[in-house]
C-alpha positions in Angstrom: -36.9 39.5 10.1 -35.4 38.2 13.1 -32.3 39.7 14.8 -30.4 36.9 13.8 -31.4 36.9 10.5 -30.8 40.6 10.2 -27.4 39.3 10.8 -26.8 36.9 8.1 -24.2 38.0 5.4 -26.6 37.6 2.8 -29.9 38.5 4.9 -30.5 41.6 2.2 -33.1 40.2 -0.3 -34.7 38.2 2.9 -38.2 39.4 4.5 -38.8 36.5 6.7 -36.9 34.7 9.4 -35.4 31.5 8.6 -37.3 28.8 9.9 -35.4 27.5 13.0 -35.0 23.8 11.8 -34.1 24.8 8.0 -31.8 26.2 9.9 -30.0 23.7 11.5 -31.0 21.3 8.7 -28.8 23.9 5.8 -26.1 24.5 8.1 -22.6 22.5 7.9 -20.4 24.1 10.5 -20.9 21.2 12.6 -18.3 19.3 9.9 -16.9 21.9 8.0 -15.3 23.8 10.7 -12.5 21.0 10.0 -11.5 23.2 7.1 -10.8 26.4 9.4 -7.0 26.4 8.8 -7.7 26.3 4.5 -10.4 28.6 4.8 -8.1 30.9 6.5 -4.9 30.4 4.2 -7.2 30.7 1.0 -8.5 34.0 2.5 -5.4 35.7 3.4 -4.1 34.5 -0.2 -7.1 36.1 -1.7 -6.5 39.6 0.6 -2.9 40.0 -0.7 -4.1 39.5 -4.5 -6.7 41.7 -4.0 -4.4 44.4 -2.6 -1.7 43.2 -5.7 -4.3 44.6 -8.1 -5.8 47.3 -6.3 -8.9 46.0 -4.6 -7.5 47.0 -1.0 -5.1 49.0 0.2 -2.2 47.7 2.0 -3.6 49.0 5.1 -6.7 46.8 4.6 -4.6 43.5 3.6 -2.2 43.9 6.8 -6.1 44.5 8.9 -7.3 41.5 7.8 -4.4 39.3 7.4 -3.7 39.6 11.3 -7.3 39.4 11.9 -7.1 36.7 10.5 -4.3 35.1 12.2 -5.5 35.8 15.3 -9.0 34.0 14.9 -7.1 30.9 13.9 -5.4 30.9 17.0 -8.9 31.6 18.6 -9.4 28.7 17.1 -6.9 27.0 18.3 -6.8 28.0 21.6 -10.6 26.5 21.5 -11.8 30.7 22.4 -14.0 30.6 18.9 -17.5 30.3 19.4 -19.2 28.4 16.1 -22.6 29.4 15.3 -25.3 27.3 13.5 -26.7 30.7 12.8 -24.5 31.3 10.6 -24.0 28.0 8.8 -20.7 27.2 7.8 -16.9 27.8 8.9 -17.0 30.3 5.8 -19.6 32.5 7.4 -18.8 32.1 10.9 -14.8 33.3 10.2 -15.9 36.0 7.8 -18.2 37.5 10.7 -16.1 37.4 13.3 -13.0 39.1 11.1 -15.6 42.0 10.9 -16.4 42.3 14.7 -12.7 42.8 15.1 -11.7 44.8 12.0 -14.7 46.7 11.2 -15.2 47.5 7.6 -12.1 46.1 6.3 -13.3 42.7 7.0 -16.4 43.0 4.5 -14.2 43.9 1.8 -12.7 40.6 1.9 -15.6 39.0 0.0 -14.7 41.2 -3.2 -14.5 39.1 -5.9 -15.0 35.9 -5.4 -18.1 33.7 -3.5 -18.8 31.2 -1.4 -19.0 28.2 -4.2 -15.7 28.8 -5.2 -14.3 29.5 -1.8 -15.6 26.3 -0.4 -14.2 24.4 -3.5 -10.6 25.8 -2.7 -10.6 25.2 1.0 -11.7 21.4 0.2 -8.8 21.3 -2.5 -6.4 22.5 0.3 -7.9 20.4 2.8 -7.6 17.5 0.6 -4.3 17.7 -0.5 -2.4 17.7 2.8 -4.8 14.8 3.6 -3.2 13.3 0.9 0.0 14.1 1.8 -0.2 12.9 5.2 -1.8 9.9 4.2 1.3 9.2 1.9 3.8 9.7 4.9 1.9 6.5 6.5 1.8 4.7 3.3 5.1 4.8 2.4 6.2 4.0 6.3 3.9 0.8 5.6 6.0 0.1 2.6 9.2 0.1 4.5 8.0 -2.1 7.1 6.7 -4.7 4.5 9.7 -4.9 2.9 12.1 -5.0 6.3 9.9 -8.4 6.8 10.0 -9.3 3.5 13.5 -9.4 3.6 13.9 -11.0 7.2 11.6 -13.8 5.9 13.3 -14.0 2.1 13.7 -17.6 3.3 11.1 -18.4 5.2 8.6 -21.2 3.3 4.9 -21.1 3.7 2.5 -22.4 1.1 1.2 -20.3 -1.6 -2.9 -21.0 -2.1 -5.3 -21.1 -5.0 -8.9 -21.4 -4.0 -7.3 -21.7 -0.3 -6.0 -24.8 -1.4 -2.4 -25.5 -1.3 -1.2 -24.8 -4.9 2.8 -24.3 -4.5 5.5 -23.6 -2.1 6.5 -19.9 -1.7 8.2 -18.0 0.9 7.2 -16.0 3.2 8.9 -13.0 2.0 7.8 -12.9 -1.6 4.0 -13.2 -0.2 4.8 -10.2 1.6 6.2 -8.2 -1.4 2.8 -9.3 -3.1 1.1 -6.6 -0.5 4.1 -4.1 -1.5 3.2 -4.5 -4.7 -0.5 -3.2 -3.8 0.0 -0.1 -1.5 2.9 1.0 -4.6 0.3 0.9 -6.7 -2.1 2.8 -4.2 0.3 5.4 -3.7 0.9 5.9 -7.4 -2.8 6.6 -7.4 -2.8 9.3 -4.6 -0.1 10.6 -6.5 -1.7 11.4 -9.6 -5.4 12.2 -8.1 -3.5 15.1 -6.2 -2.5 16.4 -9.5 -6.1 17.0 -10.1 -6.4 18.0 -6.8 -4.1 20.3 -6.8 -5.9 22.9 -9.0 -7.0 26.6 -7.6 -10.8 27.3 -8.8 -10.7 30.6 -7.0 -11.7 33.3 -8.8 -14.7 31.2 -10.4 -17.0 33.3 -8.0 -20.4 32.3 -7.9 -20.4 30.8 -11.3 -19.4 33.2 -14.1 -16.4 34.3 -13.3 -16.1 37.9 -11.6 -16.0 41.6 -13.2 -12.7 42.6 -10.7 -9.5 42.4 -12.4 -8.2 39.4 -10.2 -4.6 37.4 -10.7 -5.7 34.1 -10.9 -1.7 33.1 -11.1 -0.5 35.4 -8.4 -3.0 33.7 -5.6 -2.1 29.9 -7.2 1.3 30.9 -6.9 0.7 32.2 -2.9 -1.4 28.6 -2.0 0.8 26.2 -3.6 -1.2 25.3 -6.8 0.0 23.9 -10.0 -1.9 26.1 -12.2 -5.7 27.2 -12.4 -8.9 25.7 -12.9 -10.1 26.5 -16.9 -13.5 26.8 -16.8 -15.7 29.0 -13.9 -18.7 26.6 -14.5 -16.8 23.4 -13.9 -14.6 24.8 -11.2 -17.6 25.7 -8.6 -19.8 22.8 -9.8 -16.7 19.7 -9.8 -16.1 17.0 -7.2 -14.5 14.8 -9.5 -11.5 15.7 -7.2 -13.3 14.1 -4.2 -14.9 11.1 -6.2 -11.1 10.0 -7.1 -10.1 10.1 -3.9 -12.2 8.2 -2.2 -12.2 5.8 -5.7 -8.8 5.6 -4.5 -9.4 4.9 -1.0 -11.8 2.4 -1.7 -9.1 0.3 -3.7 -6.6 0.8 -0.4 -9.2 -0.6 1.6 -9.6 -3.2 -0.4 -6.0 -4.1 -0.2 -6.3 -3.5 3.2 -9.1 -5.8 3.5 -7.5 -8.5 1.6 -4.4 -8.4 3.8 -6.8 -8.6 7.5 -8.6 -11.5 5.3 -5.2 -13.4 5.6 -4.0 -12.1 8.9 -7.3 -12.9 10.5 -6.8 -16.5 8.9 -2.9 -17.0 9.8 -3.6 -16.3 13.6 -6.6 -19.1 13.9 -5.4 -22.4 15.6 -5.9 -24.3 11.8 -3.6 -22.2 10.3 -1.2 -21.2 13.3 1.2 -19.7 10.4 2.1 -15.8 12.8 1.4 -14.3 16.1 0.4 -10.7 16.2 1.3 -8.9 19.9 -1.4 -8.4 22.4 -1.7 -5.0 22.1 -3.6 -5.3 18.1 -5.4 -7.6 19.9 -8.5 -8.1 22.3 -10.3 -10.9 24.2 -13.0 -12.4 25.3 -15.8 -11.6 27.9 -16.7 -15.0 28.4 -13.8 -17.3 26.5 -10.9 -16.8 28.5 -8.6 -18.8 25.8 -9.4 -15.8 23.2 -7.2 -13.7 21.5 -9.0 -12.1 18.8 -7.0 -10.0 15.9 -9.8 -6.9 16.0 -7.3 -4.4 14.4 -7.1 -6.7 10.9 -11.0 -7.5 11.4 -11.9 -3.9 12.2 -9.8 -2.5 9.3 -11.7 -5.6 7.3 -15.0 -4.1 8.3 -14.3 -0.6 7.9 -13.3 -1.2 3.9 -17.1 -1.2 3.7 -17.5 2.1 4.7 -15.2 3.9 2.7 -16.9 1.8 -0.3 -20.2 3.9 1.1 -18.4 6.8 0.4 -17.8 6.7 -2.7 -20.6 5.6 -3.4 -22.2 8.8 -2.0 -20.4 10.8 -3.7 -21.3 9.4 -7.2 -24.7 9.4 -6.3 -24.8 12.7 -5.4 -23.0 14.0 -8.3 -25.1 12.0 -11.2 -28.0 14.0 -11.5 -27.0 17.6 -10.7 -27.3 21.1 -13.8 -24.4 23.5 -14.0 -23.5 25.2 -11.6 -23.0 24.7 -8.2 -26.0 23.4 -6.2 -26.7 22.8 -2.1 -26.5 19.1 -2.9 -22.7 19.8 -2.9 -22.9 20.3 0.8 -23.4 16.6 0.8 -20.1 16.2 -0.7 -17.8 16.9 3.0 -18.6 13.9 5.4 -18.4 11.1 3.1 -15.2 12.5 2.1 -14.3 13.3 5.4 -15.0 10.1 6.4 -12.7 8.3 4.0 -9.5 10.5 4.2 -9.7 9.7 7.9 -10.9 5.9 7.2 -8.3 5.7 5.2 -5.8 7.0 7.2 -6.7 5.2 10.5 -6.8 1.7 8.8 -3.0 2.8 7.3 -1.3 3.9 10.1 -2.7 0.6 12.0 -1.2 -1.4 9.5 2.0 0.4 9.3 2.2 0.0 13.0 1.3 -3.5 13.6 2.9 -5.4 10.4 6.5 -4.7 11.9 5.1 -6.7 15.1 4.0 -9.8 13.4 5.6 -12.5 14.2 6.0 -15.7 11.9 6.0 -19.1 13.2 8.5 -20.7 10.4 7.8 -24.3 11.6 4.0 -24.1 10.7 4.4 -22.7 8.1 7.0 -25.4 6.5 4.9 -27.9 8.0 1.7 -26.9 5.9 3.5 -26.1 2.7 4.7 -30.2 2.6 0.7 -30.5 3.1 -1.0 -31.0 -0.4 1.2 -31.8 -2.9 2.5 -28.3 -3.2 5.9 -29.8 -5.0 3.6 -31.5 -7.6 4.0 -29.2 -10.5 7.6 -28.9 -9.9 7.4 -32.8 -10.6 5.9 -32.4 -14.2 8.2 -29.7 -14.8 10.6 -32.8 -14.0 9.1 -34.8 -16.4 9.0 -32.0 -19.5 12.6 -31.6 -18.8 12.7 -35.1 -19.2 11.1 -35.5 -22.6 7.6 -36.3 -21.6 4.5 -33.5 -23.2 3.2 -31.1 -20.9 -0.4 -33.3 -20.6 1.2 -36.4 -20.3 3.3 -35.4 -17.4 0.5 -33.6 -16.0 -1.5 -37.1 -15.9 1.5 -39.0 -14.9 1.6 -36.8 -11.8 -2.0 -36.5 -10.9 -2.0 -40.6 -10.5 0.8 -40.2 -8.4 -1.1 -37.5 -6.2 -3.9 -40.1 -6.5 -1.6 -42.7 -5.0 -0.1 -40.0 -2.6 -3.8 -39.2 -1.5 -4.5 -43.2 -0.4 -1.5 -43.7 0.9 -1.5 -40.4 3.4 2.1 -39.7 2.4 3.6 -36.5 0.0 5.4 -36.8 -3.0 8.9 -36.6 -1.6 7.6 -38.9 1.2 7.1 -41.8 -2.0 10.5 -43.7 -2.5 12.1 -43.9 -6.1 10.2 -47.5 -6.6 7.2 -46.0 -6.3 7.2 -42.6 -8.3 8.7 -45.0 -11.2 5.6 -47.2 -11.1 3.8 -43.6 -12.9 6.6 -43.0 -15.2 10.0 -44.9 -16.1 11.7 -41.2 -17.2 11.7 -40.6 -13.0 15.3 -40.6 -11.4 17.0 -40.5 -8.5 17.7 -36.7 -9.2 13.8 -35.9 -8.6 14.2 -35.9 -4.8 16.3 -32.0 -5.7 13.2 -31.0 -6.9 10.5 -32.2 -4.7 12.1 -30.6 -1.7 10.3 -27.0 -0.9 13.7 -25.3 -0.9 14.2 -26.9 -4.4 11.1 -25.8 -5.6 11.4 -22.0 -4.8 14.9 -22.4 -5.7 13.5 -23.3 -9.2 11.7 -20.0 -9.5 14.9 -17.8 -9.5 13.9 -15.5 -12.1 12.1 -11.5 -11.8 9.0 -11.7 -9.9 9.6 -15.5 -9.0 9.9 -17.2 -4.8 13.1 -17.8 -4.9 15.3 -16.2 -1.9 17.7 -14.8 -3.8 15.1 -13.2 -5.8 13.1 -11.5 -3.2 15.8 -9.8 -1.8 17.0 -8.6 -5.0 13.6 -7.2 -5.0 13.5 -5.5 -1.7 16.9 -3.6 -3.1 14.3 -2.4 -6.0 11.8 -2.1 -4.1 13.6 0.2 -1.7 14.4 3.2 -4.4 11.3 3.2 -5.6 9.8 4.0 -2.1 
């Protein structure tokens, strides 16, 4: 064996080197070192239950609990030198606690291996992901609804098949996107239940002859409880498959929202401004102002749908227990926690800055007969059937159409050449303020409605 190898914590059964490249190709502390500051806290957990039930003495747990601390602030400080040779961040901090500590430091590894190690330090990686990603959310939510209810008045048309379908306002479109990211937290919420589950003590797969308090170190790293089966608990990513299953969703919220923003700011729409610093320009067009943040954060939905995809792939078609494959498991998952969070804190950044251009947007929503419904629900209040009034209508659309002029733009002469039950009381409702008026009810347009939701809205943030 080489001298390196002679090195390796688990060089014992080994006769020959390992080949330089399989080397490199196994290793993962060119990603994993991310995890340093979880591998650490799950370690120093694990030292005080071991001295708890009489693994180490306390003399041993105070050694390698400030060895410990002080390589994390090696790490810090950027002092720590990462080596391939020894593969991961688990390796590579476990070696270097023995350089400082001696013998003490090997005793650390009592009980418990790397599979279920790793699986704990992505838990507790993954759950202050989670957390911070929250913080971002929930500051997007706020700005949302600030604009929503700035803009509880503000009329814009509301689209089917990007065709003008009905007047809304501006507001209540926005609270349609508050709507999403609740429903997106509510999802981080409960994956980090799952999450939030200690498998330490699993070992390599069967558990581990030392008489180890699960409890006690669940209780020192902030779990909820422990994981129930040692099989499952090294062998699992369902944890990281929901996430990114959850971030996936975001970013398709996310997407969804850019879709519109991207849209709003072209010169046929004209409906907002965003601020010059979301956006770029142009190398050659000097007119351009081009809203990359929304098309970027558009784009990058696709990779976080890679992810997850990733992830499920590599997770059908692996045996009990734990198997290298699982190594695979970090950068896509890395990838969309900070995917997810980027694209988030953009938004929750840049949606306070948008600016509204009210007149465009009144000016498109008289565009296409957006007051037409409101006009057969004229008519049913009238007397007339539904389909009759619905016909009654679509002639005078028809009419509307050839004569290049809106409903409220017809006079009373000619919306009573379509139906004799048509008074002078149906200008009230073929008026955009009339018409979200109309919908004053939970859930509906109407101004007084959305800000009754933003009060709602606001203690449930």
């Amino acid at each position: 064996m080489s001298k390196d190898d002679a090195g390796k914590l688990w060089g014992g059964r080994f006769s020959e080197a390992t080949d330089r490249f399989v080397e490199e190709f196994t290793a993962s502390v060119g990603f994993d070192q991310r995890l340093y500051r979880h591998d650490i806290a799950g370690s120093i957990a694990h030292a005080r239950m071991l001295e708890k039930v009489g693994v180490l003495s306390a003399a041993e747990r105070e050694a390698i609990v400030a060895g410990l601390q002080e390589i994390a602030a090696e790490i810090e400080r950027g002092d720590f030198a990462w080596s391939v040779a020894l593969e991961d961040v688990h390796m590579n901090i476990e070696a270097r606690l023995t350089d400082r500590i001696g013998i003490a430091g090997k005793k650390l590894h009592t009980g418990r291996s790397r599979n279920d190690q790793v699986a704990t330090d992505v838990r507790l990686y993954l759950r202050d992901e989670i957390d911070a990603l929250d913080a971002e959310l929930k500051r997007l939510q706020s700005a949302l609804l600030d604009l929503a209810e700035r803009e509880a008045d503000t009329l814009m048309p509301g689209f089917t098949h990007l065709q003008v379908a009905q007047p809304v306002t501006f507001g209540h479109h926005l609270l349609a996107w508050f709507e999403m990211i609740t429903r997106d937290r509510a999802r981080f919420a409960d994956c980090r239940k799952r999450v939030n589950m200690l498998p330490l003590g699993a070992a390599a797969l069967a558990g581990t002859s030392y008489p180890i308090d699960r409890a006690y170190t669940a209780q020192l790293l902030g779990f909820d409880g422990v994981t129930e089966n040692s099989l499952d608990s090294v062998s699992d990513r369902d944890f990281a498959i929901e996430f990114c299953a959850a971030a996936a969703l975001l970013l398709t919220h996310l997407s969804r929202f850019s879709e519109e923003l991207v849209l709003w700011t072209s010169a046929q729409f004209d409906f907002i401004a965003l601020p010059d610093r979301f956006c770029t320009g142009s190398s050659i067009m000097p007119q351009k102002k081009n809203p990359d943040v929304p098309e970027l954060v558009r784009g990058k939905s696709g990779r976080v749908f890679g992810d997850l995809l990733a992830l499920l792939t590599l997770m059908k078609g692996q045996p009990l227990a734990y198997n290298k494959d699982n190594q695979e498991d970090k950068e896509p998952l890395f990838d969309a926690i900070d995917t997810a969070y980027a694209c988030t804190r953009a938004y929750a950044d840049m949606v306070p800055a948008i600016e509204p251009k009210r007149e465009n947007m009144r000016a498109a929503a008289l565009k296409g007969f957006a007051t037409a419904t409101d006009l057969a629900d004229y008519l049913v209040r009238k007397g007339v059937a539904f389909r009759d009034a619905h016909e009654v209508v679509g002639k005078a659309v028809r009419f509307g159409v050839e004569q290049g002029r809106d409903l409220a733009a017809m006079s009373l002469e000619e919306l009573r050449q379509f139906s004799a039950d048509i008074g002078e009381d149906v200008f009230a409702v073929l008026t955009l303020e009339g018409s979200v008026a109309a919908r004053d009810h939970v859930g509906g347009t109407a101004p007084r409605q959305v800000r009754e939701a933003v009060v709602r809205a606001r203690a449930r943030v």
